[in-house]
ZAMITOR-807466 format. One record per residue: residue number from 0; chain; x, y, z of N, C-alpha, C, O in turn. Coordinates in nm, 2 decimals. Example, Ala and Ser with C-alpha at 12.3 -4.5 7.8 and 13.67 -1.06 7.14 Angstrom:
2
<atom><num>0</num><chaine>A</chaine><n_xx>1.32</n_xx><n_yy>-0.57</n_yy><n_zz>0.78</n_zz><ca_xx>1.23</ca_xx><ca_yy>-0.45</ca_yy><ca_zz>0.78</ca_zz><c_xx>1.32</c_xx><c_yy>-0.33</c_yy><c_zz>0.78</c_zz><o_xx>1.42</o_xx><o_yy>-0.33</o_yy><o_zz>0.85</o_zz></atom>
<atom><num>1</num><chaine>A</chaine><n_xx>1.28</n_xx><n_yy>-0.22</n_yy><n_zz>0.71</n_zz><ca_xx>1.37</ca_xx><ca_yy>-0.11</ca_yy><ca_zz>0.71</ca_zz><c_xx>1.29</c_xx><c_yy>0.00</c_yy><c_zz>0.79</c_zz><o_xx>1.34</o_xx><o_yy>0.11</o_yy><o_zz>0.80</o_zz></atom>
***
This chain:
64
<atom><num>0</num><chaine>A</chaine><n_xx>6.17</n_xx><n_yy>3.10</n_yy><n_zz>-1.47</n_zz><ca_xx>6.12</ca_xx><ca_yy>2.97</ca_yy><ca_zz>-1.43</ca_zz><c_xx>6.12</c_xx><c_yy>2.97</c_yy><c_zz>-1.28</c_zz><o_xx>6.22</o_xx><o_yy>3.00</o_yy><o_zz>-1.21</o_zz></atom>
<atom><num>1</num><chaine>A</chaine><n_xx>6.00</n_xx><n_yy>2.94</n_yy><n_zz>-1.23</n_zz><ca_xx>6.01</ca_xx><ca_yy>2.93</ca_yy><ca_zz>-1.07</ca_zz><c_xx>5.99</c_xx><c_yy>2.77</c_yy><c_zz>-1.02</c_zz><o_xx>5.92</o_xx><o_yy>2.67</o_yy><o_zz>-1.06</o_zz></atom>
<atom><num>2</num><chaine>A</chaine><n_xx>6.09</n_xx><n_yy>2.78</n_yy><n_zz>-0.92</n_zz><ca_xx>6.16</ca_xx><ca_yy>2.67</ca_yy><ca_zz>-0.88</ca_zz><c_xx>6.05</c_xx><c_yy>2.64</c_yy><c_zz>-0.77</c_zz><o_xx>5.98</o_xx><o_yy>2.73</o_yy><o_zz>-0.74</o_zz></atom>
<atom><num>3</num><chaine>A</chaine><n_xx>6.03</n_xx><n_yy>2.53</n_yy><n_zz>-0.70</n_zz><ca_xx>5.89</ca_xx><ca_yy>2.50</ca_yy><ca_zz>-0.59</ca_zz><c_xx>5.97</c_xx><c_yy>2.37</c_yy><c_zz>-0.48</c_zz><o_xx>6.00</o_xx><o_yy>2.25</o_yy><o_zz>-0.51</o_zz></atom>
<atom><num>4</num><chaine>A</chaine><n_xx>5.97</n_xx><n_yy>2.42</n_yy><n_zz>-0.39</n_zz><ca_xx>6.09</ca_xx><ca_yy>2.32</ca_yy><ca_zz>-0.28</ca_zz><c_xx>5.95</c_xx><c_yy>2.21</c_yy><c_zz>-0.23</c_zz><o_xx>5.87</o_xx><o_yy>2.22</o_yy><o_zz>-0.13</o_zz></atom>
<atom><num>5</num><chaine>A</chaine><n_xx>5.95</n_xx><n_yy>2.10</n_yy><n_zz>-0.33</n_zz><ca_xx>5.87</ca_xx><ca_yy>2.02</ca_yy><ca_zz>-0.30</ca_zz><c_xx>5.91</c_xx><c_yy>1.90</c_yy><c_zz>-0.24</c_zz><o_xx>6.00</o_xx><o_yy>1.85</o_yy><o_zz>-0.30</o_zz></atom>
<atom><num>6</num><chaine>A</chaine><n_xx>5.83</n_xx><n_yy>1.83</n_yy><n_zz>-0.11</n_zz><ca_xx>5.89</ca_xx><ca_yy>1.67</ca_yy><ca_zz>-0.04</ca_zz><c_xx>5.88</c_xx><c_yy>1.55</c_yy><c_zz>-0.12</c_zz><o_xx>5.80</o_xx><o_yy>1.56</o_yy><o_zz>-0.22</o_zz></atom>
<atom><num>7</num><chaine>A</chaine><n_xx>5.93</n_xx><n_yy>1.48</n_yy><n_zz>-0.11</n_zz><ca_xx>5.87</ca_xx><ca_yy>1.36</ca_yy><ca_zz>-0.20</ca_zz><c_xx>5.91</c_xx><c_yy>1.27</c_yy><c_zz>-0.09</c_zz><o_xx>5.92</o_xx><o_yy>1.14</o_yy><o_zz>-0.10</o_zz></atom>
<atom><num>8</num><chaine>A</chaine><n_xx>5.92</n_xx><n_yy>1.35</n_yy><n_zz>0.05</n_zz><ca_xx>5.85</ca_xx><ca_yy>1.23</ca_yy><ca_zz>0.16</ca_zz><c_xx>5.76</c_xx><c_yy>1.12</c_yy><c_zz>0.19</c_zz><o_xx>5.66</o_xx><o_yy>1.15</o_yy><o_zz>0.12</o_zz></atom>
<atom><num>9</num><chaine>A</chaine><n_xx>5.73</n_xx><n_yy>1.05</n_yy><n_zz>0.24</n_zz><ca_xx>5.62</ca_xx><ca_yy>0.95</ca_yy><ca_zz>0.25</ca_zz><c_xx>5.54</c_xx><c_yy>1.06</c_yy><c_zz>0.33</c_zz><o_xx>5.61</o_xx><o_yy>1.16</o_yy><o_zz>0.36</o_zz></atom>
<atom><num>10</num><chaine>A</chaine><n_xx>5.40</n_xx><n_yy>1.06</n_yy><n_zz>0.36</n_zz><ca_xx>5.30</ca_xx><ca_yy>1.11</ca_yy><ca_zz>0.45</ca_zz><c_xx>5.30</c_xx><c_yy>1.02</c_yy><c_zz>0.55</c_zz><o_xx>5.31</o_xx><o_yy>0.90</o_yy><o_zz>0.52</o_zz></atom>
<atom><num>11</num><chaine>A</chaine><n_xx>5.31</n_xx><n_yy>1.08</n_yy><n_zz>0.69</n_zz><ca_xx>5.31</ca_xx><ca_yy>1.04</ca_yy><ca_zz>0.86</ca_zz><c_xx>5.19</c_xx><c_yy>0.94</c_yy><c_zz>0.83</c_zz><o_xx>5.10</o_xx><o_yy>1.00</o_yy><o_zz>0.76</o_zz></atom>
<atom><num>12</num><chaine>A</chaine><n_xx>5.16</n_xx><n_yy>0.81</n_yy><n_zz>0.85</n_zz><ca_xx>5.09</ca_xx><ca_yy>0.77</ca_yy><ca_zz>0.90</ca_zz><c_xx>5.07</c_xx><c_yy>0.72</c_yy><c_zz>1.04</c_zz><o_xx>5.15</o_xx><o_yy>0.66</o_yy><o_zz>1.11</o_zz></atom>
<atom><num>13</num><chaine>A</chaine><n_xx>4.95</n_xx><n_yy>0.76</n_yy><n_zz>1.05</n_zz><ca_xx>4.94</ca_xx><ca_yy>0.71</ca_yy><ca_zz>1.24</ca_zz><c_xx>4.88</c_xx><c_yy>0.56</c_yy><c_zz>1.25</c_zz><o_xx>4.82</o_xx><o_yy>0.50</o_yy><o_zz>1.16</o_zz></atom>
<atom><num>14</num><chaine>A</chaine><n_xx>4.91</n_xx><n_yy>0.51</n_yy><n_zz>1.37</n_zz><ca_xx>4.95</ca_xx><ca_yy>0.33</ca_yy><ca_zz>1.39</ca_zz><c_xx>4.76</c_xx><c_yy>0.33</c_yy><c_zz>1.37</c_zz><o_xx>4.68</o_xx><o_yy>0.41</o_yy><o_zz>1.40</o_zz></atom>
<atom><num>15</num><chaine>A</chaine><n_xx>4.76</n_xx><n_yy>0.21</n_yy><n_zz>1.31</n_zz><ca_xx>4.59</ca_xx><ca_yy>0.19</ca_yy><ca_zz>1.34</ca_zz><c_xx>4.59</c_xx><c_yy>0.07</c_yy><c_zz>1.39</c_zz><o_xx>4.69</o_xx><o_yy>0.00</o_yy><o_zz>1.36</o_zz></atom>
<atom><num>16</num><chaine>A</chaine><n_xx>4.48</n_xx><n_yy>0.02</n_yy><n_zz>1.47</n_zz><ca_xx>4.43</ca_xx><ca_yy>-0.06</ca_yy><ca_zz>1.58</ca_zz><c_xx>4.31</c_xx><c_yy>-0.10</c_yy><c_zz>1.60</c_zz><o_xx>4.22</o_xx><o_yy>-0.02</o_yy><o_zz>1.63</o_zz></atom>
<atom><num>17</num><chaine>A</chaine><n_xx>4.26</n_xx><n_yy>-0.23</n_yy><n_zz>1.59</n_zz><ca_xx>4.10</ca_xx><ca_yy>-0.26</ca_yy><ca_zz>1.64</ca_zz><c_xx>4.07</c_xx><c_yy>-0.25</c_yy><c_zz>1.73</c_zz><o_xx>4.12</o_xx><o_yy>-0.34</o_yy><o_zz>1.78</o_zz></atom>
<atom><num>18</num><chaine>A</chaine><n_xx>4.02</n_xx><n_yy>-0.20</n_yy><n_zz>1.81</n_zz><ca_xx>3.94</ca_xx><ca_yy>-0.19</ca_yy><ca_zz>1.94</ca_zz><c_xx>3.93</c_xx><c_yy>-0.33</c_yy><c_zz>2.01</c_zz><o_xx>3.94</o_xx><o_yy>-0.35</o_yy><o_zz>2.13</o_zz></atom>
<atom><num>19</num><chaine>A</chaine><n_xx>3.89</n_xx><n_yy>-0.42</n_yy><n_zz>1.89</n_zz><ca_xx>3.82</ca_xx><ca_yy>-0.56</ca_yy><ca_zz>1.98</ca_zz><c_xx>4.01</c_xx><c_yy>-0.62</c_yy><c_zz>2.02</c_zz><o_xx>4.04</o_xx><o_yy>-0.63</o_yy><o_zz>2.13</o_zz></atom>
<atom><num>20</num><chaine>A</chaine><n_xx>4.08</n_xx><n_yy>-0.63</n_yy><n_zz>1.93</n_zz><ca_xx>4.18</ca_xx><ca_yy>-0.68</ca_yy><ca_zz>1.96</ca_zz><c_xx>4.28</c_xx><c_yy>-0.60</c_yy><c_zz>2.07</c_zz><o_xx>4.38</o_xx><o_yy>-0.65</o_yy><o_zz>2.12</o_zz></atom>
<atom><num>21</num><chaine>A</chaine><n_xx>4.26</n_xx><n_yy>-0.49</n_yy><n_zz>2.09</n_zz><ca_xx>4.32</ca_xx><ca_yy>-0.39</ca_yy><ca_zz>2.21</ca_zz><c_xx>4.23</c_xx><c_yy>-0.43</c_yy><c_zz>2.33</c_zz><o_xx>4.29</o_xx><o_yy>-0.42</o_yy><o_zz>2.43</o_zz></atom>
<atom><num>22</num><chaine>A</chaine><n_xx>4.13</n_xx><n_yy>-0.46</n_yy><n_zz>2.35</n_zz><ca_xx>4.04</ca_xx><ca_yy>-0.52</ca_yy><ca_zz>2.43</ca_zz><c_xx>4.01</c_xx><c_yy>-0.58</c_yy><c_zz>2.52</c_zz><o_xx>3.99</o_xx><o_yy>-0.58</o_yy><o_zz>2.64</o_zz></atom>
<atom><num>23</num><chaine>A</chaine><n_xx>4.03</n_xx><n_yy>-0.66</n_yy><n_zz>2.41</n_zz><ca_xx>4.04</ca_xx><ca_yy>-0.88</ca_yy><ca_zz>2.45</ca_zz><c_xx>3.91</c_xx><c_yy>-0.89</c_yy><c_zz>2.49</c_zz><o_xx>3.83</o_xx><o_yy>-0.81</o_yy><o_zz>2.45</o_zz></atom>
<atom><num>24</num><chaine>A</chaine><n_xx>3.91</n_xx><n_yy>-0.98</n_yy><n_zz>2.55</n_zz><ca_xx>3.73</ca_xx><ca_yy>-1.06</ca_yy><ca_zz>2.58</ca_zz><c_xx>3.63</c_xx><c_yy>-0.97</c_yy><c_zz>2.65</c_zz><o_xx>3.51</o_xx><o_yy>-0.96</o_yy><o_zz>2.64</o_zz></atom>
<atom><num>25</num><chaine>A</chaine><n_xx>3.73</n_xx><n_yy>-0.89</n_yy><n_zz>2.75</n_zz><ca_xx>3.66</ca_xx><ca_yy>-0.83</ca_yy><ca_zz>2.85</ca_zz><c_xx>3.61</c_xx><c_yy>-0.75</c_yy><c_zz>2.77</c_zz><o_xx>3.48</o_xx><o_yy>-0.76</o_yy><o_zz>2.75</o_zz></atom>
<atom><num>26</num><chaine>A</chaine><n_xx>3.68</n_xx><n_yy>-0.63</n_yy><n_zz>2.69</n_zz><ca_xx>3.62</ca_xx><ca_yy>-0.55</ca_yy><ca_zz>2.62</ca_zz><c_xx>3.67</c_xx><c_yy>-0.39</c_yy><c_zz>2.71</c_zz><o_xx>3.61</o_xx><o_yy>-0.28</o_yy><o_zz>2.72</o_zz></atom>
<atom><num>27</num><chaine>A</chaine><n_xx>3.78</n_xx><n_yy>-0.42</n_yy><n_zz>2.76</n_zz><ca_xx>3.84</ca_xx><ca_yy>-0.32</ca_yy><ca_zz>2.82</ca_zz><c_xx>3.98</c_xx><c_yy>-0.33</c_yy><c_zz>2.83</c_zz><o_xx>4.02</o_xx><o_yy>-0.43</o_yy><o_zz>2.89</o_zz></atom>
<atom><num>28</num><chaine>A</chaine><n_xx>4.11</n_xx><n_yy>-0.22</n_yy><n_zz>2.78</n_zz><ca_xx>4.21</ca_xx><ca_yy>-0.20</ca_yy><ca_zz>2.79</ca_zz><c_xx>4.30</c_xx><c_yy>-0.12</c_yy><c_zz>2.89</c_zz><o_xx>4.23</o_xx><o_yy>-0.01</o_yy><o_zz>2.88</o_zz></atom>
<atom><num>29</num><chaine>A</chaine><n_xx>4.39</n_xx><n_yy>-0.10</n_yy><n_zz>2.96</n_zz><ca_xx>4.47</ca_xx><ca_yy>-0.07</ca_yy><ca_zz>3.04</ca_zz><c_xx>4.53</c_xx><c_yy>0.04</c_yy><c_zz>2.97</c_zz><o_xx>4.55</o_xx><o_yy>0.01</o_yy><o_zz>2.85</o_zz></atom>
<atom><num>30</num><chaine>A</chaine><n_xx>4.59</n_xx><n_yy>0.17</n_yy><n_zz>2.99</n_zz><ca_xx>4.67</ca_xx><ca_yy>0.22</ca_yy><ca_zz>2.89</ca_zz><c_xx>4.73</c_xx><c_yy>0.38</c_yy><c_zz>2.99</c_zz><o_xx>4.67</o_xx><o_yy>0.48</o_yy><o_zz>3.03</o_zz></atom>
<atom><num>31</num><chaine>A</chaine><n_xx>4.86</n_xx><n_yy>0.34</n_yy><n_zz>3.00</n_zz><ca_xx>4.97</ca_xx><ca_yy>0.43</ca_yy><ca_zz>3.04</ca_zz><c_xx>5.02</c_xx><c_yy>0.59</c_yy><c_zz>3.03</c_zz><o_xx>5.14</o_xx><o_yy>0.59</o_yy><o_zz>3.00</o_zz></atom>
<atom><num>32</num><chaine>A</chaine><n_xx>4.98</n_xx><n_yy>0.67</n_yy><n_zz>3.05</n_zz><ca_xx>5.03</ca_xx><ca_yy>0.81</ca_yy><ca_zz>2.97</ca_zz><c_xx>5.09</c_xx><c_yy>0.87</c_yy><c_zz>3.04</c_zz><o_xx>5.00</o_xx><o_yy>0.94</o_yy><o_zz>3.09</o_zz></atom>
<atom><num>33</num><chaine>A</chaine><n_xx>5.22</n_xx><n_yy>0.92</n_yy><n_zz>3.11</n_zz><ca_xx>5.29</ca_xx><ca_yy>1.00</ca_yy><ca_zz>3.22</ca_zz><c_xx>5.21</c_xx><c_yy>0.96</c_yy><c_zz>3.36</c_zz><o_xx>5.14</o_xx><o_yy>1.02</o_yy><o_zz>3.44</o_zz></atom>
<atom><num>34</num><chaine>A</chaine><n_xx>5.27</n_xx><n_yy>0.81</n_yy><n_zz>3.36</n_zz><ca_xx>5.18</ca_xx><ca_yy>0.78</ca_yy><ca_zz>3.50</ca_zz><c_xx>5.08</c_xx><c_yy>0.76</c_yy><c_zz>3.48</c_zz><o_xx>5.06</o_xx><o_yy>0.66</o_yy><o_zz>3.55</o_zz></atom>
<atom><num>35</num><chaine>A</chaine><n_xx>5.00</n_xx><n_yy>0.78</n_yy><n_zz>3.44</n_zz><ca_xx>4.82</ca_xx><ca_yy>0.80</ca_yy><ca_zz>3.46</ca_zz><c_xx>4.77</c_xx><c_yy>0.67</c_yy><c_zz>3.39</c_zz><o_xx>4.82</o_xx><o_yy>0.63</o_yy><o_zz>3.28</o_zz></atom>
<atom><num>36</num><chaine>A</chaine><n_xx>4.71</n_xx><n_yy>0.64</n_yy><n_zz>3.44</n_zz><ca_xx>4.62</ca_xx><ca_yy>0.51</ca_yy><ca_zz>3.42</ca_zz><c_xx>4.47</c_xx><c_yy>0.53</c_yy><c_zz>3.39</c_zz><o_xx>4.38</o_xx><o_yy>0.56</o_yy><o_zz>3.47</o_zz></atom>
<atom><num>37</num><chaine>A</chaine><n_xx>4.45</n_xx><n_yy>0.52</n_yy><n_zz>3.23</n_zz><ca_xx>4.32</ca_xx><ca_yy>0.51</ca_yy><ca_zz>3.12</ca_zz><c_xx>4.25</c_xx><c_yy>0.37</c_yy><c_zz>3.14</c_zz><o_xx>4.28</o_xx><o_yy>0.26</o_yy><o_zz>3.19</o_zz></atom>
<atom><num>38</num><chaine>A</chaine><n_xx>4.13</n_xx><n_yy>0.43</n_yy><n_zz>3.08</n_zz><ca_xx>4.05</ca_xx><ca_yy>0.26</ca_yy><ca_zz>3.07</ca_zz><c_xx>3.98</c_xx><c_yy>0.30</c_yy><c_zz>2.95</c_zz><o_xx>3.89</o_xx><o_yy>0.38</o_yy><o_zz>2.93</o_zz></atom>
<atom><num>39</num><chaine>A</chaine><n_xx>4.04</n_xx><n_yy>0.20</n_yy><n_zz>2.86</n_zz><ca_xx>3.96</ca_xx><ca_yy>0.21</ca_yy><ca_zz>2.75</ca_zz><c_xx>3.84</c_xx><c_yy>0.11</c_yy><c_zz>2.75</c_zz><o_xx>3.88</o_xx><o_yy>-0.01</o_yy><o_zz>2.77</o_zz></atom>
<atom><num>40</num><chaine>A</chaine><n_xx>3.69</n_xx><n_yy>0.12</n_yy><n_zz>2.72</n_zz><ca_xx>3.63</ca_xx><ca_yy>-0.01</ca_yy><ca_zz>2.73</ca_zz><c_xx>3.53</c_xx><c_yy>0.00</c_yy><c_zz>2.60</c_zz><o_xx>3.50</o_xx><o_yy>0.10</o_yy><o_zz>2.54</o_zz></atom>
<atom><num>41</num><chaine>A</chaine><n_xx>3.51</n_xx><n_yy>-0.09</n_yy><n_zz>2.59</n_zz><ca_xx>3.33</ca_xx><ca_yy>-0.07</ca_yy><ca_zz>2.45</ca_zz><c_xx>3.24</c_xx><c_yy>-0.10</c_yy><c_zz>2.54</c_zz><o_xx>3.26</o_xx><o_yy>-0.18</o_yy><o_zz>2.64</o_zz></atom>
<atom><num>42</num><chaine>A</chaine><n_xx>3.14</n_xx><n_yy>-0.03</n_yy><n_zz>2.50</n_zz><ca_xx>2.98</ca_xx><ca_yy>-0.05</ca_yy><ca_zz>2.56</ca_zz><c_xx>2.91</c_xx><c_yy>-0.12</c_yy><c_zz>2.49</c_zz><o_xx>2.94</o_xx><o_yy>-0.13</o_yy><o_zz>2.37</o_zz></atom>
<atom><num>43</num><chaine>A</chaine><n_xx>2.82</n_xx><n_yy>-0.16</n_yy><n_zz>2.54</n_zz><ca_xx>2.73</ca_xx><ca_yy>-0.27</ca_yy><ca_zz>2.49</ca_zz><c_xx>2.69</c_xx><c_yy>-0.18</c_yy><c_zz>2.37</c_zz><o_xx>2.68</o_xx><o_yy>-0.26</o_yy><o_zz>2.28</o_zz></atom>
<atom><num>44</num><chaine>A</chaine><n_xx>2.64</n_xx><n_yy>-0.02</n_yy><n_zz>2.32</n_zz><ca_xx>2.65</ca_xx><ca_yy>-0.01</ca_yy><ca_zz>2.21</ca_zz><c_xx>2.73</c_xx><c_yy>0.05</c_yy><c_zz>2.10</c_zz><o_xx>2.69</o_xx><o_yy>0.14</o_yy><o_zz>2.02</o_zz></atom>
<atom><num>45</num><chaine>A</chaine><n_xx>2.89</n_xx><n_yy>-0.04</n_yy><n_zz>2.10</n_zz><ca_xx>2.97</ca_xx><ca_yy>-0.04</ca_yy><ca_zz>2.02</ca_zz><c_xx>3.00</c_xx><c_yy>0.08</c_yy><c_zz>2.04</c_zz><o_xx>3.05</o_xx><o_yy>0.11</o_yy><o_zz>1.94</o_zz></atom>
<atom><num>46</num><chaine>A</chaine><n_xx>3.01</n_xx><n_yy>0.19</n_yy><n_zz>2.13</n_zz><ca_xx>3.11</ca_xx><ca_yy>0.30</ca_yy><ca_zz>2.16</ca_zz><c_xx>3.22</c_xx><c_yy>0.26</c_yy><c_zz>2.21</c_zz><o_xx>3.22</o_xx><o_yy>0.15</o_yy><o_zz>2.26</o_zz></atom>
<atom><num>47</num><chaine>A</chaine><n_xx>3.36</n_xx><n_yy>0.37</n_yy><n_zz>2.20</n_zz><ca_xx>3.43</ca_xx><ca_yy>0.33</ca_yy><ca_zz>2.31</ca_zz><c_xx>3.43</c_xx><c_yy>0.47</c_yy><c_zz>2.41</c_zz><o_xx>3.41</o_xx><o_yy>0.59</o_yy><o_zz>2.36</o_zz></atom>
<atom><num>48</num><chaine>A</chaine><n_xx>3.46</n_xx><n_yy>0.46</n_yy><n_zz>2.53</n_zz><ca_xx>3.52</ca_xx><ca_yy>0.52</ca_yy><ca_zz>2.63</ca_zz><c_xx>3.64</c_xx><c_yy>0.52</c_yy><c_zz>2.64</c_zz><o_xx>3.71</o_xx><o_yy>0.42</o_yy><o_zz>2.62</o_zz></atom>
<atom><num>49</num><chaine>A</chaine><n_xx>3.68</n_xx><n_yy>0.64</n_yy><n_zz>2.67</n_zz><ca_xx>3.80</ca_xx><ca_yy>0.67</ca_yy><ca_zz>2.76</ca_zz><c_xx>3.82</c_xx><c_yy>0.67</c_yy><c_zz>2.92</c_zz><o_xx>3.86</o_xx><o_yy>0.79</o_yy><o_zz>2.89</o_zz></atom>
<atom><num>50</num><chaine>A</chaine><n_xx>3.83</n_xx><n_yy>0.67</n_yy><n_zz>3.01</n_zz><ca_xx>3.81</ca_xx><ca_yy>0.74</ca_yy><ca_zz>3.12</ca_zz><c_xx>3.98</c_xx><c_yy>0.74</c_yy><c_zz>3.22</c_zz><o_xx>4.07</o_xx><o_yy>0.65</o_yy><o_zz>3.20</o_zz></atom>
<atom><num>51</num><chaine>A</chaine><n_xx>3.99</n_xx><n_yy>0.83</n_yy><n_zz>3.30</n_zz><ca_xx>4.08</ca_xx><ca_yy>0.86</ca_yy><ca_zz>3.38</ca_zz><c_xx>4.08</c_xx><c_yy>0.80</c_yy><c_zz>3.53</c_zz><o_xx>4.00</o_xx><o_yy>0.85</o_yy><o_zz>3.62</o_zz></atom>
<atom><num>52</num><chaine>A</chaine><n_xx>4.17</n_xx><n_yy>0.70</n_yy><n_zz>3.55</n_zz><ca_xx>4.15</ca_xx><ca_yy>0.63</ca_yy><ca_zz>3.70</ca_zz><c_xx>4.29</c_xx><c_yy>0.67</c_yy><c_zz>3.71</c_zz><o_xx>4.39</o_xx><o_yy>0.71</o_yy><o_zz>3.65</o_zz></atom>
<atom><num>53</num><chaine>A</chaine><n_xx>4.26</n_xx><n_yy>0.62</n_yy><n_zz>3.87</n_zz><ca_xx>4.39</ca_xx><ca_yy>0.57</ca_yy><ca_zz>3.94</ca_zz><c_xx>4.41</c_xx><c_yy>0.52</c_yy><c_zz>3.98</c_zz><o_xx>4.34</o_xx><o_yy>0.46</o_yy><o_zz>4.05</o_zz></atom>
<atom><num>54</num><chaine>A</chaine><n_xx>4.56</n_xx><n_yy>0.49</n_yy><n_zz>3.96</n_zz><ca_xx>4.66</ca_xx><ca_yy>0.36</ca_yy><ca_zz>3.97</ca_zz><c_xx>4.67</c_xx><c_yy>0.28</c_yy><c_zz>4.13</c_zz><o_xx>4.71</o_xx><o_yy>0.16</o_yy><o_zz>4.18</o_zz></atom>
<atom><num>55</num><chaine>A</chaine><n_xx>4.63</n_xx><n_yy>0.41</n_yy><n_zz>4.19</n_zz><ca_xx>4.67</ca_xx><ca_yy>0.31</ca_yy><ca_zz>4.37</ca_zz><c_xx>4.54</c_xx><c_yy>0.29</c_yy><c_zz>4.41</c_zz><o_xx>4.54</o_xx><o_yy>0.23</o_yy><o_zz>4.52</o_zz></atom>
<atom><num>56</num><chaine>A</chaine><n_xx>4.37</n_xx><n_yy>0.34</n_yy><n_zz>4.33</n_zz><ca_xx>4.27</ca_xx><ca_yy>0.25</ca_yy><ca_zz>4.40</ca_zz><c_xx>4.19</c_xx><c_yy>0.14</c_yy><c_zz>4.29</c_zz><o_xx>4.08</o_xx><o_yy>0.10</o_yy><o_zz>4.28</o_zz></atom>
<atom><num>57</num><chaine>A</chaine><n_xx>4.35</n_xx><n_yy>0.11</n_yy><n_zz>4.22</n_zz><ca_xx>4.30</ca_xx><ca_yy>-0.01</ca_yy><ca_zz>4.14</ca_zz><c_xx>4.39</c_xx><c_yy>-0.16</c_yy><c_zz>4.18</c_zz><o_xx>4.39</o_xx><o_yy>-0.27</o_yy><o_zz>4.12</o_zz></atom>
<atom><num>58</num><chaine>A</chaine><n_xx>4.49</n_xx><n_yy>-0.08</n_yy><n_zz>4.33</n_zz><ca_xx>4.61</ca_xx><ca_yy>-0.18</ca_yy><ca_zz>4.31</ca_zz><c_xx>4.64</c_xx><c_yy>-0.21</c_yy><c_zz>4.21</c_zz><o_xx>4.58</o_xx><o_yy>-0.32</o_yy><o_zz>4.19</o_zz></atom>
<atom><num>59</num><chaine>A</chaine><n_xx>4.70</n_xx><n_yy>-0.19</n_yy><n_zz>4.12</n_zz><ca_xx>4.75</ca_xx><ca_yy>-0.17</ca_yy><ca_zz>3.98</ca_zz><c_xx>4.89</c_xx><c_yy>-0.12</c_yy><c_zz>3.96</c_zz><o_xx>4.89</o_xx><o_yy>0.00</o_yy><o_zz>3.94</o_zz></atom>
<atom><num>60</num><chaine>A</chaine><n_xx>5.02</n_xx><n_yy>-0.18</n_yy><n_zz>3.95</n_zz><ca_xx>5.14</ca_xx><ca_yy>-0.14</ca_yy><ca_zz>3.96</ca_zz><c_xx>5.13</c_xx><c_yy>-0.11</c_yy><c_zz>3.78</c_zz><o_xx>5.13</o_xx><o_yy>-0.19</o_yy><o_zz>3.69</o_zz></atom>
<atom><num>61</num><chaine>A</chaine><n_xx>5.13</n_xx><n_yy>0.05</n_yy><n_zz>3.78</n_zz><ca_xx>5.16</ca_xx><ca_yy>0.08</ca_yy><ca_zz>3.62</ca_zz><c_xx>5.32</c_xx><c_yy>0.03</c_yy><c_zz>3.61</c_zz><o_xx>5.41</o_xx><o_yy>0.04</o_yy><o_zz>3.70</o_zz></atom>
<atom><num>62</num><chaine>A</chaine><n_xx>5.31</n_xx><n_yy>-0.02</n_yy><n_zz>3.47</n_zz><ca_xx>5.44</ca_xx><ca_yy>-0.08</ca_yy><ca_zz>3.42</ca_zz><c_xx>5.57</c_xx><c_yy>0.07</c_yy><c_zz>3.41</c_zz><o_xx>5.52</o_xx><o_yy>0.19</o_yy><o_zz>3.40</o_zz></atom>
<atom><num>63</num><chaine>A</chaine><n_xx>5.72</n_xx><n_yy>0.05</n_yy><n_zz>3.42</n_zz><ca_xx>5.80</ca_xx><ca_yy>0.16</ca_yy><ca_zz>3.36</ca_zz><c_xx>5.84</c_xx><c_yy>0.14</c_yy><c_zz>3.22</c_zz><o_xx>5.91</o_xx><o_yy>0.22</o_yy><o_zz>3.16</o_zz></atom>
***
């Protein structure tokens, strides 16, 4: 008889999120990673962007 070392863990789910509600009205989010300061936004045709700015020519004090 072969024995089988099986999980009966839950599966990792990762957090899910709306876009419009990470957003807000503007349609662009703020977002933090080791310092670095993202801009998440939607385009007028329902894509989103990412992009990589910086924090000292946005005057923008990232949170700790």
């Amino acid at each position: 008889m072969t024995h089988h070392n099986i999980s009966l863990k839950e599966p990792k789910i990762s957090p899910f999120y709306c876009a419009e509600s990470l957003t807000g009205q503007d349609g662009q989010a703020r977002i933090v990673l080791n310092d670095e300061l993202y801009t998440l936004r939607i385009t007028r045709a329902g894509k989103l962007v990412l992009t990589k700015g910086s924090n000292q020519s946005s005057g923008m004090q990232v949170p700790q």
